[in-house]
mmCIF file as Biopython writes it, N, C-alpha, C and O atoms, coordinates in Angstrom:
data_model
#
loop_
_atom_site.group_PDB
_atom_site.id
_atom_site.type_symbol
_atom_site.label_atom_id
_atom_site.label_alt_id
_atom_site.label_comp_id
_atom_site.label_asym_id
_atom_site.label_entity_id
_atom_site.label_seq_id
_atom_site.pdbx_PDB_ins_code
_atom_site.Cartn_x
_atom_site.Cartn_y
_atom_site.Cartn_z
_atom_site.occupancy
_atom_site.B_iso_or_equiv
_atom_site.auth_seq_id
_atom_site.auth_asym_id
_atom_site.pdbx_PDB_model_num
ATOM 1   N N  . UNK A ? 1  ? 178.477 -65.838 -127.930 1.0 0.0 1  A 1 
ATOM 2   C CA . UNK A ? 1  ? 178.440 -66.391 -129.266 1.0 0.0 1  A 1 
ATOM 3   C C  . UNK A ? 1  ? 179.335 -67.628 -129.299 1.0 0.0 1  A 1 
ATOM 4   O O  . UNK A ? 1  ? 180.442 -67.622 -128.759 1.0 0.0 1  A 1 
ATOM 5   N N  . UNK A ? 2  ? 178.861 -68.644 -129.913 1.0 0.0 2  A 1 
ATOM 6   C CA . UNK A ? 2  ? 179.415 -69.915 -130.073 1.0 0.0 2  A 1 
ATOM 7   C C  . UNK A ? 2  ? 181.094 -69.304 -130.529 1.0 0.0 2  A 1 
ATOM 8   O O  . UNK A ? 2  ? 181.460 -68.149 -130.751 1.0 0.0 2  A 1 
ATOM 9   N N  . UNK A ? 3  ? 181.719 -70.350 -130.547 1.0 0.0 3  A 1 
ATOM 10  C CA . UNK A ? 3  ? 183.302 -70.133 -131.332 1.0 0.0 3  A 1 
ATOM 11  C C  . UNK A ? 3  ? 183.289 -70.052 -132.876 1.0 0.0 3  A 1 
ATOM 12  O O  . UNK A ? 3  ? 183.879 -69.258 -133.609 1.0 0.0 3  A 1 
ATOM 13  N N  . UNK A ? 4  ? 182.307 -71.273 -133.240 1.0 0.0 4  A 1 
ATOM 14  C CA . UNK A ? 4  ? 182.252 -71.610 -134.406 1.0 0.0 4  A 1 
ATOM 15  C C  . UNK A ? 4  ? 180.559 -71.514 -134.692 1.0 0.0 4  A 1 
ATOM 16  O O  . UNK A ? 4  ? 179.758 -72.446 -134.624 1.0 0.0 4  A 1 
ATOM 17  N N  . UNK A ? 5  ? 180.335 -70.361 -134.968 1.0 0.0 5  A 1 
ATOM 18  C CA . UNK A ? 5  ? 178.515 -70.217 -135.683 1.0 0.0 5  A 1 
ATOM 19  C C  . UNK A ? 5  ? 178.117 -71.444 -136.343 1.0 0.0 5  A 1 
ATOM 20  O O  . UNK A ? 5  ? 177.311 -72.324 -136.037 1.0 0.0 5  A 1 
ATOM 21  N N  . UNK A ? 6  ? 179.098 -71.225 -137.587 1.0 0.0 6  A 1 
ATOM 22  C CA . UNK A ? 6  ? 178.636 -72.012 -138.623 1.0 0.0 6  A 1 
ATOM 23  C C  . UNK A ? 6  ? 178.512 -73.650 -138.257 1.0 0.0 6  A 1 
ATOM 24  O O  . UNK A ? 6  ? 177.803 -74.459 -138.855 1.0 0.0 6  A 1 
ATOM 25  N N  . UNK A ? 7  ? 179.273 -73.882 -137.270 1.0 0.0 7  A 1 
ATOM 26  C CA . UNK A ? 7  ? 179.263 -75.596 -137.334 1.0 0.0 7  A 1 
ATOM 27  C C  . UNK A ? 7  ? 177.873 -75.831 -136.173 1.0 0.0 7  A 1 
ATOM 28  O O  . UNK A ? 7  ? 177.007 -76.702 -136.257 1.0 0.0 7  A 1 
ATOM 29  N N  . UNK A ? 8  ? 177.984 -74.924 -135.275 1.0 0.0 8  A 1 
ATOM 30  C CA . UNK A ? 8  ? 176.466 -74.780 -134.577 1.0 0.0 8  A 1 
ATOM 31  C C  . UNK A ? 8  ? 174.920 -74.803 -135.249 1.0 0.0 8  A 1 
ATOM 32  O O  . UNK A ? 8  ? 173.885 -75.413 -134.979 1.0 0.0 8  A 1 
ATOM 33  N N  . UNK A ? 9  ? 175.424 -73.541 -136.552 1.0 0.0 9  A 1 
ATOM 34  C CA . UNK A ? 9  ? 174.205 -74.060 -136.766 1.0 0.0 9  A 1 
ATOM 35  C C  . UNK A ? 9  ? 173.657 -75.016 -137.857 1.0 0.0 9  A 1 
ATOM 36  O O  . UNK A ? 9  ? 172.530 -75.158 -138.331 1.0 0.0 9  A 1 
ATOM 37  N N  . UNK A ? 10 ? 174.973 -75.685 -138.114 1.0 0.0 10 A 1 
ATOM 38  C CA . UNK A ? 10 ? 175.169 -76.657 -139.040 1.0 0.0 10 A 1 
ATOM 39  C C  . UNK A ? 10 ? 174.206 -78.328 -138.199 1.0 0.0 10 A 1 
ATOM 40  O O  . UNK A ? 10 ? 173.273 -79.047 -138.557 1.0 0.0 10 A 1 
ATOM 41  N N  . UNK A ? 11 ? 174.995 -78.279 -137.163 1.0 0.0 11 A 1 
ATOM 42  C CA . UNK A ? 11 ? 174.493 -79.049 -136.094 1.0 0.0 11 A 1 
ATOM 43  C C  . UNK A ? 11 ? 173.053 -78.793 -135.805 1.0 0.0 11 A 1 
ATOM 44  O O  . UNK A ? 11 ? 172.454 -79.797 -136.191 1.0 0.0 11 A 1 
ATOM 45  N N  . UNK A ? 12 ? 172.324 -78.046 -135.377 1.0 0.0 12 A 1 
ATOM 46  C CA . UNK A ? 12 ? 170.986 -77.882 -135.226 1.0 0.0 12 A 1 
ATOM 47  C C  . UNK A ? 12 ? 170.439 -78.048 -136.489 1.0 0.0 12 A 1 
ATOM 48  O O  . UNK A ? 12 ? 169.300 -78.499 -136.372 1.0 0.0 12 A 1 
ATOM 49  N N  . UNK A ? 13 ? 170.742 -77.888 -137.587 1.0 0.0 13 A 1 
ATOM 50  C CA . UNK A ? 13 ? 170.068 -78.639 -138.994 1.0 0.0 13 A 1 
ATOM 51  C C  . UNK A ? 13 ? 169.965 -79.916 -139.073 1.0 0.0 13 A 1 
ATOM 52  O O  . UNK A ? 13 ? 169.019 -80.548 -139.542 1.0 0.0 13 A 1 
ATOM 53  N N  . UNK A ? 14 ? 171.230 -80.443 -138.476 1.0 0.0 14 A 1 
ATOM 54  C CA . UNK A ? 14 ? 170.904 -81.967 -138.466 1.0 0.0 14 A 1 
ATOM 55  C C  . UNK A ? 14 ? 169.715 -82.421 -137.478 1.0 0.0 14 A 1 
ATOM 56  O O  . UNK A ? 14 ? 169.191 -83.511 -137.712 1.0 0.0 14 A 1 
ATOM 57  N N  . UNK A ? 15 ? 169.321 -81.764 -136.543 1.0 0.0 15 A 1 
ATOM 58  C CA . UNK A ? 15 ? 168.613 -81.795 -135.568 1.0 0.0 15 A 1 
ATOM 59  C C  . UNK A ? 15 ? 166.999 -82.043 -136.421 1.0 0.0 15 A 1 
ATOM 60  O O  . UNK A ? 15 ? 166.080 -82.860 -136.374 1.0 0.0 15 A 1 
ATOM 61  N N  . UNK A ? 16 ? 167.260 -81.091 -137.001 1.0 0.0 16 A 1 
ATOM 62  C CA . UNK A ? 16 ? 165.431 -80.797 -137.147 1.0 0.0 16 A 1 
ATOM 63  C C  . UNK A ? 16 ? 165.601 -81.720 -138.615 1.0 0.0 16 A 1 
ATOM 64  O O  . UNK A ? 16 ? 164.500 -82.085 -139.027 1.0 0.0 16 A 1 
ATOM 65  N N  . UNK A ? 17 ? 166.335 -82.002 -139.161 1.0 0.0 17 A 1 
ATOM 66  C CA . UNK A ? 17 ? 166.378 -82.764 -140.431 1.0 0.0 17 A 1 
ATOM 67  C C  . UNK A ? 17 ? 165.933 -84.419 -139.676 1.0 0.0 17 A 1 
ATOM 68  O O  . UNK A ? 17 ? 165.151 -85.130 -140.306 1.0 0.0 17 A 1 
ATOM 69  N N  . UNK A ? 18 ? 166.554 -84.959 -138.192 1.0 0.0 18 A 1 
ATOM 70  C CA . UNK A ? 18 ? 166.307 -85.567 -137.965 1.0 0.0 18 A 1 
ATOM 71  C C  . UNK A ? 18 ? 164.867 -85.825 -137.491 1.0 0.0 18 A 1 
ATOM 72  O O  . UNK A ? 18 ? 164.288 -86.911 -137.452 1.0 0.0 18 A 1 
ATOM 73  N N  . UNK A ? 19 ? 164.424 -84.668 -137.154 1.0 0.0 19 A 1 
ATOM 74  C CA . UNK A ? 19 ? 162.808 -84.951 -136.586 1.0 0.0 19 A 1 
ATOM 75  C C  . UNK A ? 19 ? 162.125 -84.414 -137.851 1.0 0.0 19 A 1 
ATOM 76  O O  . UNK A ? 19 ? 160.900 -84.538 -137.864 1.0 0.0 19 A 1 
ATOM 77  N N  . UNK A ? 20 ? 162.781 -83.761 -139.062 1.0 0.0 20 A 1 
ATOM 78  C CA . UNK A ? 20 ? 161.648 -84.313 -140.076 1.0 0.0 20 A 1 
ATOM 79  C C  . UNK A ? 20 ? 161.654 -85.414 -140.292 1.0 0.0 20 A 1 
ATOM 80  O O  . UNK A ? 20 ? 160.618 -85.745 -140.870 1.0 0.0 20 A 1 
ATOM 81  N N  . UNK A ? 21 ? 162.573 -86.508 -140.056 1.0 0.0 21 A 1 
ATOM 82  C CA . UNK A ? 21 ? 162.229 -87.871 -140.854 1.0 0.0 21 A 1 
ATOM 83  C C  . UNK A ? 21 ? 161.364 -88.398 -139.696 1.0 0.0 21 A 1 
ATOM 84  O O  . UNK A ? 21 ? 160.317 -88.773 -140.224 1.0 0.0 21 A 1 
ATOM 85  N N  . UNK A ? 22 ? 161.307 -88.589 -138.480 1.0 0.0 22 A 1 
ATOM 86  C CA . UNK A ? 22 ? 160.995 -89.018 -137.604 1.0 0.0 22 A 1 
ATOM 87  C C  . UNK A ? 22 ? 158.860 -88.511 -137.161 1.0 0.0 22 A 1 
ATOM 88  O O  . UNK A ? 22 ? 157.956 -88.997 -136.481 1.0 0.0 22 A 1 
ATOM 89  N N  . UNK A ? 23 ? 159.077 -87.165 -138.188 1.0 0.0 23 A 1 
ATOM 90  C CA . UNK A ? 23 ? 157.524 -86.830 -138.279 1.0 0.0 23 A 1 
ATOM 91  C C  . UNK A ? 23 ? 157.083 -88.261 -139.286 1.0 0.0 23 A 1 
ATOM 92  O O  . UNK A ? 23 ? 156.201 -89.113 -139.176 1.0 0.0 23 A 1 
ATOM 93  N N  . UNK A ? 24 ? 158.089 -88.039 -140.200 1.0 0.0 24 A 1 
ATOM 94  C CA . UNK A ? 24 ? 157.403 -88.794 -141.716 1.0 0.0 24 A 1 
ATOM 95  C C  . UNK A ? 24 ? 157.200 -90.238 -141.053 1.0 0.0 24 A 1 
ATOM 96  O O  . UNK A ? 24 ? 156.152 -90.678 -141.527 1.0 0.0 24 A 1 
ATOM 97  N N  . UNK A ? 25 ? 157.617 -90.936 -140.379 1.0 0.0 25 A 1 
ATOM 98  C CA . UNK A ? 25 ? 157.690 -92.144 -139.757 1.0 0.0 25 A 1 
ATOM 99  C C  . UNK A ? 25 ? 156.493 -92.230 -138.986 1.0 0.0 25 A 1 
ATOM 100 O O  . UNK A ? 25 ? 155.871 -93.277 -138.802 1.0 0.0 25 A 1 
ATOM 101 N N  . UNK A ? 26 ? 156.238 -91.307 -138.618 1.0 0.0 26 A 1 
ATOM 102 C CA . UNK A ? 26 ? 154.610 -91.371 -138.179 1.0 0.0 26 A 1 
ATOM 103 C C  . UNK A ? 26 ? 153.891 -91.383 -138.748 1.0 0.0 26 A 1 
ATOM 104 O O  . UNK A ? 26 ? 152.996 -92.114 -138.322 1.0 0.0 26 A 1 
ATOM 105 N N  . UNK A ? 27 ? 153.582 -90.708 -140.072 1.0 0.0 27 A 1 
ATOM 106 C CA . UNK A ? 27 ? 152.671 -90.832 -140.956 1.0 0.0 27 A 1 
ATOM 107 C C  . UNK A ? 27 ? 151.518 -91.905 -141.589 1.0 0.0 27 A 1 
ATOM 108 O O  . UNK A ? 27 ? 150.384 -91.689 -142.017 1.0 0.0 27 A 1 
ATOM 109 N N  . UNK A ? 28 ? 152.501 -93.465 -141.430 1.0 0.0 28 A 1 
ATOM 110 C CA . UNK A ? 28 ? 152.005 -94.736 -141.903 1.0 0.0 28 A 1 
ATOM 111 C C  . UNK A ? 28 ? 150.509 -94.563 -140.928 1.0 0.0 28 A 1 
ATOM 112 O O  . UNK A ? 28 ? 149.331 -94.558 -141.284 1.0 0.0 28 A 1 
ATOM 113 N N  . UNK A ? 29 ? 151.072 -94.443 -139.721 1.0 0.0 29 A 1 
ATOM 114 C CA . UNK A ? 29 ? 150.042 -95.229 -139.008 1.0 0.0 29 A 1 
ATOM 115 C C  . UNK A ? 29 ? 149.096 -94.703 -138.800 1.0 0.0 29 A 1 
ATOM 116 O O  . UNK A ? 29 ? 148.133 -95.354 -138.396 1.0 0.0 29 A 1 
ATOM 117 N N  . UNK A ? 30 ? 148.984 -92.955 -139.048 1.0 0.0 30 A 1 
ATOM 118 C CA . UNK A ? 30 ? 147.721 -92.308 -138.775 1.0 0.0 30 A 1 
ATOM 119 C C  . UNK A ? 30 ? 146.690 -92.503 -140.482 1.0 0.0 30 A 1 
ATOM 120 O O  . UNK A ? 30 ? 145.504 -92.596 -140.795 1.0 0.0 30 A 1 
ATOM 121 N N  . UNK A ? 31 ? 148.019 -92.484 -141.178 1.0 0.0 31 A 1 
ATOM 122 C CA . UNK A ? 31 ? 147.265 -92.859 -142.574 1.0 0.0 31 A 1 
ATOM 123 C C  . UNK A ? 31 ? 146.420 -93.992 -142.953 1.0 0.0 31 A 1 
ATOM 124 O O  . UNK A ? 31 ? 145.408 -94.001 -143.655 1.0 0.0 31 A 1 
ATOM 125 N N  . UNK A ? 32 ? 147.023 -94.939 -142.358 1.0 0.0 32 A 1 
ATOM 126 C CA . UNK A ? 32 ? 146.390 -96.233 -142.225 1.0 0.0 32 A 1 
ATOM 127 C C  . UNK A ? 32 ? 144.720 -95.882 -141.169 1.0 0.0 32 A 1 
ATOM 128 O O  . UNK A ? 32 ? 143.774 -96.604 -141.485 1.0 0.0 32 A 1 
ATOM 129 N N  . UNK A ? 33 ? 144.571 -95.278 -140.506 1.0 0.0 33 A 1 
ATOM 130 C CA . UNK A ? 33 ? 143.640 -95.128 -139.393 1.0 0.0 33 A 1 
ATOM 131 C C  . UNK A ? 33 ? 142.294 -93.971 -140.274 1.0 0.0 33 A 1 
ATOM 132 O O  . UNK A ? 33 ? 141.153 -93.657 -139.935 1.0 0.0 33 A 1 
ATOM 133 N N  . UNK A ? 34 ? 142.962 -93.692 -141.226 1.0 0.0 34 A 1 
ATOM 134 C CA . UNK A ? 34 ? 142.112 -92.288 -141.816 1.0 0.0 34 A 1 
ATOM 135 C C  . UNK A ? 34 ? 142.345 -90.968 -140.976 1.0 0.0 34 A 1 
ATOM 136 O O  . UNK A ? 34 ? 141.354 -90.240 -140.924 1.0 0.0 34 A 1 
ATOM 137 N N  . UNK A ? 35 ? 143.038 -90.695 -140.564 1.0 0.0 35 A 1 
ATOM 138 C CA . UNK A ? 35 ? 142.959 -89.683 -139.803 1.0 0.0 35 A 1 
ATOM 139 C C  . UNK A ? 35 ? 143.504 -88.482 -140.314 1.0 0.0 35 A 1 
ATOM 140 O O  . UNK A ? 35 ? 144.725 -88.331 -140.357 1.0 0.0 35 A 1 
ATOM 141 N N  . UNK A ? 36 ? 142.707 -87.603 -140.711 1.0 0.0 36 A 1 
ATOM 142 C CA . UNK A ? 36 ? 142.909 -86.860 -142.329 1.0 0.0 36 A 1 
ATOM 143 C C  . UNK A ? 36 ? 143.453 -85.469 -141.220 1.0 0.0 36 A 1 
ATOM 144 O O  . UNK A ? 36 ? 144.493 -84.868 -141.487 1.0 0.0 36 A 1 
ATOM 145 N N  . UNK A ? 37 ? 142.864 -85.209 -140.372 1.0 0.0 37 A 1 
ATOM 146 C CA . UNK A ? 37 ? 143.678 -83.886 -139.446 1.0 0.0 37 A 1 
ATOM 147 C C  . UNK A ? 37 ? 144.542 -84.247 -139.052 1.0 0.0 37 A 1 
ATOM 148 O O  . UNK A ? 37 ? 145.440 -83.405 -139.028 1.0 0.0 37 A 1 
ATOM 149 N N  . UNK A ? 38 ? 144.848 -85.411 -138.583 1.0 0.0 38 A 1 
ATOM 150 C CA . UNK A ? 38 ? 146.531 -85.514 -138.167 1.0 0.0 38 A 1 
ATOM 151 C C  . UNK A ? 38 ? 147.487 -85.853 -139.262 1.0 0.0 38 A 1 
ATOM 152 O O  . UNK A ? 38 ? 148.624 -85.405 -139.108 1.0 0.0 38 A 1 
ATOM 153 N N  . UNK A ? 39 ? 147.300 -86.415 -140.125 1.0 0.0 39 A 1 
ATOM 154 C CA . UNK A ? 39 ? 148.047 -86.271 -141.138 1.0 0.0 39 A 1 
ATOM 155 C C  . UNK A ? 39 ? 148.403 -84.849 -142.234 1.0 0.0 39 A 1 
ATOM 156 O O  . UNK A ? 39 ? 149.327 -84.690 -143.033 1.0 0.0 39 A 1 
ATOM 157 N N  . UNK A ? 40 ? 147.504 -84.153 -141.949 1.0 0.0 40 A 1 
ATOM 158 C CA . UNK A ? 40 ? 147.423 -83.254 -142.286 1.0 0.0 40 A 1 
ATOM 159 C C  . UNK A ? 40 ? 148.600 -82.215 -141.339 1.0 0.0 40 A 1 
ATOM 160 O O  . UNK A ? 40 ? 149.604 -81.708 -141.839 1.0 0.0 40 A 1 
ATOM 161 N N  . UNK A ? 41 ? 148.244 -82.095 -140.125 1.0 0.0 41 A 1 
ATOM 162 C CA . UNK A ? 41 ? 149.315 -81.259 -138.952 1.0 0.0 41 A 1 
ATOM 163 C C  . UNK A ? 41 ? 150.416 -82.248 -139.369 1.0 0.0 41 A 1 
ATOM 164 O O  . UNK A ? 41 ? 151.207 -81.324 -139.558 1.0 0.0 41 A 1 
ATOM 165 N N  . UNK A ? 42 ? 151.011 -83.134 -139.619 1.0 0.0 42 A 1 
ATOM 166 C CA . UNK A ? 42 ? 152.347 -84.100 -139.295 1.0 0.0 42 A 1 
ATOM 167 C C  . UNK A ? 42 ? 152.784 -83.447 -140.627 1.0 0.0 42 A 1 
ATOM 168 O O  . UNK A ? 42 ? 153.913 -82.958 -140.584 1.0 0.0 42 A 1 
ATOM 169 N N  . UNK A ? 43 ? 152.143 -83.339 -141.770 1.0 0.0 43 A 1 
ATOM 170 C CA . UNK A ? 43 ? 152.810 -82.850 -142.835 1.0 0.0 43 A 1 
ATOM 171 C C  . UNK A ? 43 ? 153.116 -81.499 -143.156 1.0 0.0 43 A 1 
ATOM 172 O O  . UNK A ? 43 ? 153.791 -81.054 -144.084 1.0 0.0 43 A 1 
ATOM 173 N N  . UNK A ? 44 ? 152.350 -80.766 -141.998 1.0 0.0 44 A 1 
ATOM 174 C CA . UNK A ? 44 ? 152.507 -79.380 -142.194 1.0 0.0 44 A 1 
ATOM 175 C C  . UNK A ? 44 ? 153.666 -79.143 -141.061 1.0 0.0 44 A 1 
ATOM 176 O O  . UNK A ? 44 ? 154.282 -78.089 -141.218 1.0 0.0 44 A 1 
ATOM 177 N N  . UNK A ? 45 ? 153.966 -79.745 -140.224 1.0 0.0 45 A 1 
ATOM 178 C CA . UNK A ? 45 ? 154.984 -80.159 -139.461 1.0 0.0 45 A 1 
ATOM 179 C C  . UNK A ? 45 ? 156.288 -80.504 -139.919 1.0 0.0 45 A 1 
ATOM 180 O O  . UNK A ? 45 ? 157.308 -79.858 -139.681 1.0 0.0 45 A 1 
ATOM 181 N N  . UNK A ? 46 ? 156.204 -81.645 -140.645 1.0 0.0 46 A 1 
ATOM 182 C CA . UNK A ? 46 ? 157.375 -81.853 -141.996 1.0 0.0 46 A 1 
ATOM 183 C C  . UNK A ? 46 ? 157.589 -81.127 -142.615 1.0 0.0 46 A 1 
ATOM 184 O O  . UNK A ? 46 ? 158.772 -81.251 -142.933 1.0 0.0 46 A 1 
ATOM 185 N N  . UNK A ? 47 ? 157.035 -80.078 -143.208 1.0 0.0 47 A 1 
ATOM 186 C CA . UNK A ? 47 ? 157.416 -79.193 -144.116 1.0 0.0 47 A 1 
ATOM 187 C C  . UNK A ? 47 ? 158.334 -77.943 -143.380 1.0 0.0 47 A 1 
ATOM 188 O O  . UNK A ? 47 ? 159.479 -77.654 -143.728 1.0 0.0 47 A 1 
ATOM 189 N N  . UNK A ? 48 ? 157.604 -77.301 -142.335 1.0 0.0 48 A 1 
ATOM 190 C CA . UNK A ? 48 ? 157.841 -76.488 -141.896 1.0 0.0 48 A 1 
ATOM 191 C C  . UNK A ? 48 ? 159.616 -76.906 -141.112 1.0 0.0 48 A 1 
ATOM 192 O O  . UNK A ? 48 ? 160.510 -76.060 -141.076 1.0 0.0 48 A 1 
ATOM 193 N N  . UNK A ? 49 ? 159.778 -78.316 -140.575 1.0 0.0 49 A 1 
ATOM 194 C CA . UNK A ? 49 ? 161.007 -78.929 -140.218 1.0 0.0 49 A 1 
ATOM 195 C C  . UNK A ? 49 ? 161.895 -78.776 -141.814 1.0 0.0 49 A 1 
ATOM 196 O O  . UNK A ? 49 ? 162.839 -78.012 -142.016 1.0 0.0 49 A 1 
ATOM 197 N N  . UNK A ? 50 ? 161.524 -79.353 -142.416 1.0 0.0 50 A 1 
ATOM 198 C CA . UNK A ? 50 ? 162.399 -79.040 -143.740 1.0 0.0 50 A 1 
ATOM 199 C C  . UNK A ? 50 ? 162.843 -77.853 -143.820 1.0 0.0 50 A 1 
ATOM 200 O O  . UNK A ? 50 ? 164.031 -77.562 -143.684 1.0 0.0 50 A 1 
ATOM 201 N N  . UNK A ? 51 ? 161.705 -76.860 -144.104 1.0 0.0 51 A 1 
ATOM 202 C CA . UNK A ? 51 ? 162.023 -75.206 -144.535 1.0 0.0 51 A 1 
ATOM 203 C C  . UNK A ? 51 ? 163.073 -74.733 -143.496 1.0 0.0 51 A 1 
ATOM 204 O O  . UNK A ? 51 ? 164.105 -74.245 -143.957 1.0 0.0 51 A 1 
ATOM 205 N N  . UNK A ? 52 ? 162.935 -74.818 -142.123 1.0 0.0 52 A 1 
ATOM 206 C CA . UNK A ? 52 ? 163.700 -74.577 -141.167 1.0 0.0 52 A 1 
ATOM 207 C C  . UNK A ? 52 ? 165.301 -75.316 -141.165 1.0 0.0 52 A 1 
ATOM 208 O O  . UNK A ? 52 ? 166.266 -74.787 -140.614 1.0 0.0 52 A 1 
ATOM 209 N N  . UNK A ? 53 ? 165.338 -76.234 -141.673 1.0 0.0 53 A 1 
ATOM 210 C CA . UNK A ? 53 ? 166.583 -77.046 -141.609 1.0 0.0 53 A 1 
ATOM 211 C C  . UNK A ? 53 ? 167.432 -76.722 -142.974 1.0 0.0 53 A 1 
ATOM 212 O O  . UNK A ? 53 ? 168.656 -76.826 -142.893 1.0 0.0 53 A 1 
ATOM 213 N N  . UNK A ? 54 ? 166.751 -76.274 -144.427 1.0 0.0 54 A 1 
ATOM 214 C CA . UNK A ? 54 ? 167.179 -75.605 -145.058 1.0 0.0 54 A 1 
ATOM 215 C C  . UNK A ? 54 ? 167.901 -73.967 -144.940 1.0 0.0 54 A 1 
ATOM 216 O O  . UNK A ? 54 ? 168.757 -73.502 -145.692 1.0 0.0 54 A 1 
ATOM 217 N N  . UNK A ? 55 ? 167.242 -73.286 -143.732 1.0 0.0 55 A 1 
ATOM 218 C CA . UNK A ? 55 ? 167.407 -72.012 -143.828 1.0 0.0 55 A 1 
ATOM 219 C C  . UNK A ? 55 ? 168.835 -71.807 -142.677 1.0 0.0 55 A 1 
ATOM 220 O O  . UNK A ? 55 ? 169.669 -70.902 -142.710 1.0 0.0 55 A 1 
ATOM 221 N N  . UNK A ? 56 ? 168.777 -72.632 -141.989 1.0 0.0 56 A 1 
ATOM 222 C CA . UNK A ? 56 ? 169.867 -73.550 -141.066 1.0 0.0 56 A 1 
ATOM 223 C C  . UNK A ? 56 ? 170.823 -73.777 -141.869 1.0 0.0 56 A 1 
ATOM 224 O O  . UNK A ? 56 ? 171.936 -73.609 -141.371 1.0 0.0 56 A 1 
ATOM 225 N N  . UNK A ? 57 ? 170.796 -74.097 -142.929 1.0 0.0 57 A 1 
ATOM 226 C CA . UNK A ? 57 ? 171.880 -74.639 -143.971 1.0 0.0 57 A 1 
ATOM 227 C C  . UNK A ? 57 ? 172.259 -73.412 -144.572 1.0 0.0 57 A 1 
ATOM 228 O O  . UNK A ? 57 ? 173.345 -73.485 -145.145 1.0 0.0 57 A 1 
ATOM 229 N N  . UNK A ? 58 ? 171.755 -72.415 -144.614 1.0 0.0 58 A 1 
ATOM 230 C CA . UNK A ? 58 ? 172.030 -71.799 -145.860 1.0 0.0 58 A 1 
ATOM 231 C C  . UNK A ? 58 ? 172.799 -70.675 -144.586 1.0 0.0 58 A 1 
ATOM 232 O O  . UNK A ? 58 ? 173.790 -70.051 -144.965 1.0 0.0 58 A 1 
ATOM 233 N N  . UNK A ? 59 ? 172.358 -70.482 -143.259 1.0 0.0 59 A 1 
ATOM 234 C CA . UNK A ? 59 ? 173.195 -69.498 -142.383 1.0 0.0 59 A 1 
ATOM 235 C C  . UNK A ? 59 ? 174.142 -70.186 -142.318 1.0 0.0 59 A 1 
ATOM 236 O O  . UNK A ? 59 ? 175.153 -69.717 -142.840 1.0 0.0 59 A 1 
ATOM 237 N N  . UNK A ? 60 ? 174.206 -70.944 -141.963 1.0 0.0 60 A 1 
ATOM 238 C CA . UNK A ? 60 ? 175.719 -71.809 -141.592 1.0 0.0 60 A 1 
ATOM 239 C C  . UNK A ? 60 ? 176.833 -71.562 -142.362 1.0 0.0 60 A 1 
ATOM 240 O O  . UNK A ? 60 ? 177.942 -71.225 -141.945 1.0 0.0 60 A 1 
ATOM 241 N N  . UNK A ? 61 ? 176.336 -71.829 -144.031 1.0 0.0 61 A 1 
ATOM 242 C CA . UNK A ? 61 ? 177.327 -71.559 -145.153 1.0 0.0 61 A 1 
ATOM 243 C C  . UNK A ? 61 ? 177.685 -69.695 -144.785 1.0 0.0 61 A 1 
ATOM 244 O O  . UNK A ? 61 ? 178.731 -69.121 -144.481 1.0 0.0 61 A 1 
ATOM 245 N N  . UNK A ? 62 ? 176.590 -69.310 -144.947 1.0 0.0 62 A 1 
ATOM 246 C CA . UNK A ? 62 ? 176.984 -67.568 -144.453 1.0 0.0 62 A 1 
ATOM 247 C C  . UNK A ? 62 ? 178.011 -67.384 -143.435 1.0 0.0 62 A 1 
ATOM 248 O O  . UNK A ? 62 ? 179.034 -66.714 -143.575 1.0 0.0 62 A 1 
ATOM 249 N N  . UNK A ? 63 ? 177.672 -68.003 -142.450 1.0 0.0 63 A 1 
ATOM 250 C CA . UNK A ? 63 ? 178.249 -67.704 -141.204 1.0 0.0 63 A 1 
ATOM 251 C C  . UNK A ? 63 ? 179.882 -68.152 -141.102 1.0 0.0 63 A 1 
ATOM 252 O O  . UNK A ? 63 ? 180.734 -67.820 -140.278 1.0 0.0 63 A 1 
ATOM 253 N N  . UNK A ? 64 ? 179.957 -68.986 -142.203 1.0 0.0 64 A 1 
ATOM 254 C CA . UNK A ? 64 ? 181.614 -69.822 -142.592 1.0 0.0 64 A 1 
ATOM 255 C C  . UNK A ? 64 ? 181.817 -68.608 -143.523 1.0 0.0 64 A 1 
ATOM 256 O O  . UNK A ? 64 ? 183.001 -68.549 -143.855 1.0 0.0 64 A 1 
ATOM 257 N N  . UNK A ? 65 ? 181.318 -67.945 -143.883 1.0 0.0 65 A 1 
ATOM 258 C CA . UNK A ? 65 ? 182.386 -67.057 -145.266 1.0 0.0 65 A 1 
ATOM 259 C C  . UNK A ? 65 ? 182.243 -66.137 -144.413 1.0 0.0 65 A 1 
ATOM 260 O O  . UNK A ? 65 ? 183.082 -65.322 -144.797 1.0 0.0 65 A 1 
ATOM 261 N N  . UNK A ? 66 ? 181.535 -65.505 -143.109 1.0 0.0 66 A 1 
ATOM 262 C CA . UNK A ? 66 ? 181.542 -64.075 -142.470 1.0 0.0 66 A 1 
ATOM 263 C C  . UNK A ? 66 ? 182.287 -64.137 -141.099 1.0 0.0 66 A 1 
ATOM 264 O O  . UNK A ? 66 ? 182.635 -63.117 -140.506 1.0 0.0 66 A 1 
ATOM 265 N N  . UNK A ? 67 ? 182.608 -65.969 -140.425 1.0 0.0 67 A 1 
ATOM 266 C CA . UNK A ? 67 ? 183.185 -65.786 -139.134 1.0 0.0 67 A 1 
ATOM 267 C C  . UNK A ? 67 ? 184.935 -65.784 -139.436 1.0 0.0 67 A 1 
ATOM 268 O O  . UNK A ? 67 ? 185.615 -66.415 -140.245 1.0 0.0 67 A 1 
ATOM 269 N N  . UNK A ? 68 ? 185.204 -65.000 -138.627 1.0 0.0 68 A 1 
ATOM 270 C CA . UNK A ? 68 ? 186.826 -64.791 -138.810 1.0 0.0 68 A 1 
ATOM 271 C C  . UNK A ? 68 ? 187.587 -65.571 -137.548 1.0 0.0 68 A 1 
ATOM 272 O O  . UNK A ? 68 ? 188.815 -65.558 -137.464 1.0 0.0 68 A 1 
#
């Protein structure tokens, strides 16, 4: 087990927070192309990076009020 949970998995939130923006940055160009299934997976991709980087956030805070 890490030393510090909470800042670990504080750190891997930033992670996937960073490759949600980095999905959304793709978006222009398939949008521009019509490409209605890949925009479609990139956003269901984004979301699912969000939900995950939220739930990341919310152990972390746990893991600071439960690690001694």
């Amino acid at each position: 087990m890490p030393s510090n949970p909470s800042a670990t998995l504080a750190v891997m939130a930033d992670h996937l927070e960073r490759y949600h923006h980095e999905m959304g940055d793709l978006l222009p160009g398939y949008q521009s192309k019509d490409q209605a299934d890949m925009v479609n997976a990139i956003v269901e991709c984004e979301r699912s990076l969000r939900q995950a980087a939220r739930a990341l956030r919310k152990a972390s805070k746990l893991a600071s009020t439960t690690h001694h």
